[in-house]
ZAMARGU-4260 file (C-alpha; in steps of 0.2 Angstrom, whole numbers, plus 5000, padded with zeros to 4 digits):
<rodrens>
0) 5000/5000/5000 | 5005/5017/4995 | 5008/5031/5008 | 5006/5048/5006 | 5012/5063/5017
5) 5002/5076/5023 | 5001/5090/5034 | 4988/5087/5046 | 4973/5094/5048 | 4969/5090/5033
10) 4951/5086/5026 | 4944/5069/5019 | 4940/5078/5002 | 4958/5087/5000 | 4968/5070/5006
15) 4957/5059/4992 | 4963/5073/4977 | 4980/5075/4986 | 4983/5058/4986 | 4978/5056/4967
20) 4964/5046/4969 | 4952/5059/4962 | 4959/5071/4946 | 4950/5086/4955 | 4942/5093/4969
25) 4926/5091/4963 | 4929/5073/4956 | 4934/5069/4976 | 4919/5077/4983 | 4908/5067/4971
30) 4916/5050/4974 | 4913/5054/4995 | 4895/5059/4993 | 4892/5043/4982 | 4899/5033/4996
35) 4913/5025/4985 | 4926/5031/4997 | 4929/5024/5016 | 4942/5026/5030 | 4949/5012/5040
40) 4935/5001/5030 | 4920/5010/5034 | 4910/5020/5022 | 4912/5040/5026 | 4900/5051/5016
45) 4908/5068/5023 | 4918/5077/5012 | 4928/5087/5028 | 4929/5072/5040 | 4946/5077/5046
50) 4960/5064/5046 | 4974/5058/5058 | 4990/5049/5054 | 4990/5033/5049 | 4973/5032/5044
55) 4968/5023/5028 | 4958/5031/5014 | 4951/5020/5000 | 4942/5023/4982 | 4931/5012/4976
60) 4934/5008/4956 | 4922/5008/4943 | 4928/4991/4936 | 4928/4982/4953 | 4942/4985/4967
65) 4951/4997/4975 | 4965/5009/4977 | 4969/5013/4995 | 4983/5025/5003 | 4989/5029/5021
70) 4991/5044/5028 | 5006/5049/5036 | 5007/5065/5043 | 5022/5076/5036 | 5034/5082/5049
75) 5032/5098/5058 | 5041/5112/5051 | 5056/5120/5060 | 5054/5137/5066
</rodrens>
């Protein structure tokens, strides 16, 4: 499985299009209304559900399967 990194918070729409498994924000917002995307394995229908590191996000394929990603939260910047 893929990971990609984040900086946390970040929002179940803008991780999906972050992680490329929508092409644009719309497309992402679209795929989590229809239900095709879940976290951890359940279904999650809210665009702005807010993430945590080390969750896992996955799409739903047209064709059957799925593409899933972890979330791993980027390190804090250095002041």
């Amino acid at each position: 499985m893929e990971s990609v990194e984040a900086r946390l918070p970040i929002r179940l729409g803008q991780f999906v299009k972050l992680a490329s498994l929508a092409s644009t924000g719309a497309e992402a917002g679209e795929a989590v209304r229809a239900g095709d995307v879940t976290v951890n394995g359940r279904v999650e229908t809210r665009r702005g559900h807010r993430l945590a590191d080390g969750d896992v996000v996955a799409l739903r394929l047209p064709g059957g399967g799925e593409a899933a990603v972890r979330l791993v939260a980027a390190p804090s910047e250095r002041r």
